[in-house]
N, C-alpha and C positions, 0 to 999 in steps of 0.2 A: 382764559381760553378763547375768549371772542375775539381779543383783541391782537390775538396771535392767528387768528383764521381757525383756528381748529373744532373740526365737526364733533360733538362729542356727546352723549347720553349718560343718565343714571338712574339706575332699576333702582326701585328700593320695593322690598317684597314685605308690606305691613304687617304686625301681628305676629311676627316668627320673631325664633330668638338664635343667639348666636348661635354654627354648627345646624345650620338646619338643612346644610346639604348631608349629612354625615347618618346613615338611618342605626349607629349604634347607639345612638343619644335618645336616652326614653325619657327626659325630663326632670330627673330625680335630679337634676342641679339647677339650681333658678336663672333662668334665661337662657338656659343650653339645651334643645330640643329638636327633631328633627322634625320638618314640614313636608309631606310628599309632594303638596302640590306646588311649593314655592321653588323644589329643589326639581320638577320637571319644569318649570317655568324659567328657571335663572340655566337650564342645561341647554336647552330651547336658545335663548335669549344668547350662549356663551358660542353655539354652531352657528347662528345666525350669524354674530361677527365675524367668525372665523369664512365663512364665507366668503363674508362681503370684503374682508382685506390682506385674506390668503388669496394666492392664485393657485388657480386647481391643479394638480397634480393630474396628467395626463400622458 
């Protein structure tokens, strides 16, 4: 990616497990649980892009 020029990031949201945006997931499967606060953070983090590489609609 560097060496192609391209700007680029990666969230990793510690401590959650897969499906953690998903709030029907209550756990009962090991590693599949919902996070409220990782899954306002990564919703956060997904407009934030969309922002910065969509152009506005106007």
């Amino acid at each position: 990616m560097h060496a192609a020029g391209v700007a680029w990031q990666m969230h990793l949201y510690g401590g959650v497990g897969h499906s953690f945006t998903d709030p029907s997931h209550d756990g009962l499967r090991p590693g599949i649980r919902y996070d409220r606060r990782s899954d306002e953070r990564s919703w956060k983090a997904m407009i934030d892009l969309f922002e910065e590489v969509l152009p506005a609609s106007r």
